[in-house]
C-alpha positions as CSV (number, residue, x, y, z in Angstrom):
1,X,65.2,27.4,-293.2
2,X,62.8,27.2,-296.1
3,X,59.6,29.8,-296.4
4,X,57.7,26.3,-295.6
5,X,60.0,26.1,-292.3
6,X,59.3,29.7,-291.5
7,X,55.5,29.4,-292.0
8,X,55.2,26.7,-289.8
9,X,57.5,28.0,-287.1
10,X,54.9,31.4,-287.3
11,X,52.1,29.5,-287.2
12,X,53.0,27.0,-284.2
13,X,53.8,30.0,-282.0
14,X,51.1,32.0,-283.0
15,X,48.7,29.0,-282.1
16,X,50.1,27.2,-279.0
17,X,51.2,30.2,-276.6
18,X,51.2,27.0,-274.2
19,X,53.9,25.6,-276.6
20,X,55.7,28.6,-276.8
21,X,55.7,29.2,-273.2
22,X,56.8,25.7,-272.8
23,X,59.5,25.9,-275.5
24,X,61.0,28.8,-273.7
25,X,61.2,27.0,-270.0
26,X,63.6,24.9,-271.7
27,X,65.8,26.8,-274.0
28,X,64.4,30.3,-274.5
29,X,68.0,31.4,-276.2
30,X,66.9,29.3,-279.2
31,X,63.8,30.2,-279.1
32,X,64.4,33.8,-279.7
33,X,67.0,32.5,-281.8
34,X,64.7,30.9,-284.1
35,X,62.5,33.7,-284.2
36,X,65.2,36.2,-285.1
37,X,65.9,33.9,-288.0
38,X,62.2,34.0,-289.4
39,X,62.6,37.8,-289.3
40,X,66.4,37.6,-291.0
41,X,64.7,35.8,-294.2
42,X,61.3,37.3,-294.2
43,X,63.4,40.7,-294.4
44,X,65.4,38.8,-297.1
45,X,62.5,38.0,-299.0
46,X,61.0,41.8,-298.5
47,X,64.0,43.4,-299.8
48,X,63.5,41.4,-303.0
49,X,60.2,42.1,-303.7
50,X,60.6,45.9,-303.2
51,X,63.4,45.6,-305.5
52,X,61.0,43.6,-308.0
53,X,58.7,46.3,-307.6
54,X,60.7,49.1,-308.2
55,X,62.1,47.7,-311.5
56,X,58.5,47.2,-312.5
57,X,57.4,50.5,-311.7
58,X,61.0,51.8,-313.8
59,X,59.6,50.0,-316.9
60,X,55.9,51.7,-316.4
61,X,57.6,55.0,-316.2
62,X,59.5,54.1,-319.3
63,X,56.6,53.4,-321.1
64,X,54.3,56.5,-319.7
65,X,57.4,58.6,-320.9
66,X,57.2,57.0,-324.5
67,X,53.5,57.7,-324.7
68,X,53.7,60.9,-323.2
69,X,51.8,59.9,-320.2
70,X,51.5,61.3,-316.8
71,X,53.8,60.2,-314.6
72,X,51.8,60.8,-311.5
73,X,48.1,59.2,-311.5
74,X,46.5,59.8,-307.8
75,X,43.8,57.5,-309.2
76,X,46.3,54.9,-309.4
77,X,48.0,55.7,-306.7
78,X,44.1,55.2,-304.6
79,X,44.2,51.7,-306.2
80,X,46.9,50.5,-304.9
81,X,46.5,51.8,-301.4
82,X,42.9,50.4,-301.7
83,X,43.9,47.1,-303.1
84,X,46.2,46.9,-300.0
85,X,43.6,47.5,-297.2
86,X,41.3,45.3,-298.9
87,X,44.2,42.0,-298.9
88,X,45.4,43.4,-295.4
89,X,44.6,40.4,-293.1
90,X,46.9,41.8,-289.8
91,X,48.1,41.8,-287.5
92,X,49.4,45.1,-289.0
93,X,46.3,47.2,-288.9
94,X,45.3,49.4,-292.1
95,X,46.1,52.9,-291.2
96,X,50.1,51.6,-290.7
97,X,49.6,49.2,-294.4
98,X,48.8,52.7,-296.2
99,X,51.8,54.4,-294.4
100,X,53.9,51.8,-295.2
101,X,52.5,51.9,-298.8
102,X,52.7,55.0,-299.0
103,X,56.9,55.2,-298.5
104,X,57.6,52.6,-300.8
105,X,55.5,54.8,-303.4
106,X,57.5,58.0,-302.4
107,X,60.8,56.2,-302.7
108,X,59.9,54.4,-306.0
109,X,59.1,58.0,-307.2
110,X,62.4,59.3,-305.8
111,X,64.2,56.5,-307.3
112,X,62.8,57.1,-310.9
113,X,63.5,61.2,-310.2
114,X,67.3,60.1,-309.7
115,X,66.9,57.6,-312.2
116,X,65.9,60.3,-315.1
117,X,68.5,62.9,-313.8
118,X,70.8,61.0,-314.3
119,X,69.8,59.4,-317.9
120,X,69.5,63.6,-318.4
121,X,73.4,64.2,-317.4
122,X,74.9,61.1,-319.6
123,X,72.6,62.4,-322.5
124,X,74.3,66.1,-321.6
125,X,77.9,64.5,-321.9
126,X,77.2,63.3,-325.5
């Protein structure tokens, strides 16, 4: 199923609850079926991106440590959660966009933590 297929399989039972209801009268084992299969690849797809996103955020901490930067900017950290609400569309209200946010911050953070303890223990075995 391509991300077009999925789109328009979200879209036609978002719109048409008739259709859906209808769809389901006749085989509503594929029906859930289906729609367990748009969550399969949009999960897919999300654990990509957060991977994408991580390695991003490993090169930024790479270069704040070259400049001697702070690693930690709440400013920043504001922006993003702001530039979030603002493309936040639903149905996944605000509040639960910033939580969400706000864990895959923490955990990119933990991640680079690890990620410099251990670049500190091979540099101690040298």
């Amino acid at each position: 199923m391509s991300s077009r297929d999925i789109i328009s399989l979200l879209e036609s039972i978002q719109s048409s609850p008739a259709s859906l209801r209808e769809s389901l009268a006749e085989d509503p084992d594929a029906v859930l079926s289906q729609c367990r299969e748009v969550i399969d690849k949009l999960d897919l797809a999300i654990i990509q991106l957060l991977n994408h996103r991580v390695a991003a955020a490993s090169v930024i901490a790479d270069v704040k440590k070259i400049l001697d930067l702070p690693v930690y900017v709440p400013s920043r950290e504001a922006d993003v959660l702001r530039n979030i609400v603002d493309a936040n569309h639903g149905p996944l209200d605000n509040d639960a966009a910033k939580r969400l946010y706000e864990r895959i911050i923490d955990e990119t953070r933990a991640n680079e933590r690890q990620r410099y303890q251990d670049d500190a223990l091979d540099d101690s075995d040298r």
